[in-house]
C-alpha positions, -999 to +999 in steps of 0.1 A: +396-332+872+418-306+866+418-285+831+447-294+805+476-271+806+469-242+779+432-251+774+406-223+780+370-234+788+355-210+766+379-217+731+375-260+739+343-264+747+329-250+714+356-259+692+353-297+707+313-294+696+327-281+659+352-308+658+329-340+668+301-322+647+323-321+615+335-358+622+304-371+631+288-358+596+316-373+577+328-407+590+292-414+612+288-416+652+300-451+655+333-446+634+341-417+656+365-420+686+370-400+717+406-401+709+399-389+674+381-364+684+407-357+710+432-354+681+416-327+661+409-309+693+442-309+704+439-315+743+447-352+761+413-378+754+405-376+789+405-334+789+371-339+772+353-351+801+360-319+817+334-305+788+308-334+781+300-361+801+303-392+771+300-395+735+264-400+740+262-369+758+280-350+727+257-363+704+226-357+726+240-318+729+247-315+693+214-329+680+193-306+710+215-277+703+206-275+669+168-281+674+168-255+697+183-234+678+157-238+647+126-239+670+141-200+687+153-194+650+115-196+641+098-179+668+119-150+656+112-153+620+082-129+606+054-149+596+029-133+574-005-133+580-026-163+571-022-199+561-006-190+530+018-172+539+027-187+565+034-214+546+058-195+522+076-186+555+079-215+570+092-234+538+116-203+529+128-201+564+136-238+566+154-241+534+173-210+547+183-221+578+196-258+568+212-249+544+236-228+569+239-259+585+245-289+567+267-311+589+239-302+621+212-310+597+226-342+584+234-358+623+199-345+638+187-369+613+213-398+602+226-404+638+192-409+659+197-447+657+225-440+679+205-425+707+198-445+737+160-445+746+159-419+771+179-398+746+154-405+717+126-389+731+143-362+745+153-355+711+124-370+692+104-343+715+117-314+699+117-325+665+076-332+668+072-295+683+088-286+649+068-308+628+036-297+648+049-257+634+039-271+600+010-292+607-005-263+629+003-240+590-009-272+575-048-277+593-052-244+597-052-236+558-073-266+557-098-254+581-098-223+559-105-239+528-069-227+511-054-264+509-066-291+496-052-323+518-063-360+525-039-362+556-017-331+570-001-355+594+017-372+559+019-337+541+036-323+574+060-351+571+066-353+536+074-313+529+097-318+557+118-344+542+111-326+505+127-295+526+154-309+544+168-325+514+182-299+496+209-299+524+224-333+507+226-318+467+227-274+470+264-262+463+268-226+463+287-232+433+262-244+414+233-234+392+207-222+413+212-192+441+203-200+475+170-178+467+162-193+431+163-229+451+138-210+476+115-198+449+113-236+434+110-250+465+081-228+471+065-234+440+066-271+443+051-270+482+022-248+470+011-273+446+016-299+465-011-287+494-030-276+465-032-237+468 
């Protein structure tokens, strides 16, 4: 299929990703058209298909895209040495890094009913390797005797949600700095694994 007159390849592919990522987080997968998305692009409803194969396929490459992104983001993130502070890191680093990225955060995590099967776990897949970053921090300060923790399967799980949540209150134009939420944040998981 040939390209829509005026398009370039390299300016519609990532600005159709931005616009179905913005609509996505603010009217929901299912409310969302091709057409609309079209619309805001500014290129003919069928010109998409020339950069993803379906709506399915967008959402599957926006949700893998941006767990991708955080599992690289935290390879390359210092971690300190020891359970501690690795913790610190980790729980610093993801308040950090979702917070850069609200709308990605809030459709890794609203829209995985919309997934078809095969999809899920694709997705699901990459979100347990991240989960498994914190249990890993989790047991091992267990093993050490620095937290105190009936189940780091349910602590894992909780901090993340605790963690991601900020994304849905924290304006810049608030009270609290992007690093005062950080230091609270931290406060509140260290007492919570008991260190």
């Amino acid at each position: 299929m040939a390209r829509t007159s005026g398009s370039h390849s390299e300016i519609t592919g990532p600005r159709l990703r931005a616009v179905a990522q913005r609509l996505f987080a603010q009217h929901g997968y299912a409310a969302v058209s091709m057409r609309q998305i079209a619309a805001e692009v500014g290129v003919q409803a069928g010109a998409l298909y020339n950069y993803i194969p379906d709506k399915q396929g967008l959402l599957v490459d926006l949700m893998t895209a941006h767990l991708t992104g955080l599992l690289a983001a935290w390879e390359d993130e210092p971690k300190g040495a020891g359970p501690l502070a690795q913790l610190e890191s980790f729980t610093r680093f993801h308040i950090r890094y979702h917070l850069e990225r609200p709308d990605a955060v809030f459709i890794a995590y609203m829209e995985l009913r919309n997934l078809e099967p095969g999809n899920f776990a694709e997705v699901e897949a990459l979100r347990k390797r991240y989960e498994k970053v914190l249990e890993d921090i989790l047991r091992a300060g267990q093993a050490a005797g620095v937290f105190a923790l009936p189940d780091s399967k349910l602590a894992t799980l909780a901090l993340i949600a605790m963690l991601t949540g900020v994304t849905t209150w924290y304006r810049d134009e608030g009270r609290l700095s992007r690093e005062r939420v950080g230091d609270v944040y931290w406060a509140m998981v260290r007492q919570s694994v008991g260190a």
